[in-house]
C-alpha positions in Angstrom: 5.3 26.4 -101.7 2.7 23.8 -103.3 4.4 20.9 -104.8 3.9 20.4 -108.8 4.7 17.1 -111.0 4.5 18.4 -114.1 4.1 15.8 -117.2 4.7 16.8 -120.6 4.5 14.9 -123.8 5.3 15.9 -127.2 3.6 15.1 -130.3 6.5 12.9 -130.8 5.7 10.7 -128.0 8.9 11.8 -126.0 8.4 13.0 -122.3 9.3 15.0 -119.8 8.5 15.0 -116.0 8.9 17.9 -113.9 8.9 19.0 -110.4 8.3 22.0 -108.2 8.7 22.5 -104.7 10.4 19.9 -103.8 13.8 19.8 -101.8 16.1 16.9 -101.5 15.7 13.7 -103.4 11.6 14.1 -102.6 11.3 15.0 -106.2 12.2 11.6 -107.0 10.3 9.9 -104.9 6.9 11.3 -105.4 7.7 11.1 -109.2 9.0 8.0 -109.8 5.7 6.1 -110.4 5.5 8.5 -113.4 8.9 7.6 -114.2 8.2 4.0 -114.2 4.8 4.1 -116.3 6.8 5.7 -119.0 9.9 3.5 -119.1 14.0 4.0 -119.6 15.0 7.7 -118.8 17.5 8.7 -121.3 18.5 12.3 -119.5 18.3 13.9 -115.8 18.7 17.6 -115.0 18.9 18.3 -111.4 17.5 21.7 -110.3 19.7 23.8 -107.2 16.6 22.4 -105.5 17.6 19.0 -105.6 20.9 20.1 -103.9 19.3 21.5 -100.7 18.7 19.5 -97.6 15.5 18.6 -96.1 14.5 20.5 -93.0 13.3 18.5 -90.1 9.7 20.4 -90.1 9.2 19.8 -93.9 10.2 16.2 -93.5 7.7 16.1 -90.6 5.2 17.6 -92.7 5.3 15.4 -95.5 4.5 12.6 -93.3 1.1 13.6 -93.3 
């Protein structure tokens, strides 16, 4: 599955950063510069996703 950081921002100025295909806590990682540009989170919702564990191959592969 590709892996998707979705950024949306409403005509109110709030935002909201999404990911796709990511398992573990990789989704924060490869979001967090995004995370940081925009300033204080006020809310988190963790996708079943987050929950799962990292297999050894997909960690390998995301060394790359």
């Amino acid at each position: 599955m590709n892996q998707i950081i979705e950024l949306t921002i409403a005509p109110d100025g709030q935002s909201r950063v999404e990911t796709q295909g990511f398992t573990g806590d990789s989704c924060r990682t490869a979001s967090r510069f995004l995370e940081q540009a925009l300033g204080k989170s006020t809310s988190e919702q963790l996708k079943p996703e987050f929950h799962q564990r990292v297999s050894r191959d997909e960690h390998l592969q995301e060394g790359h």
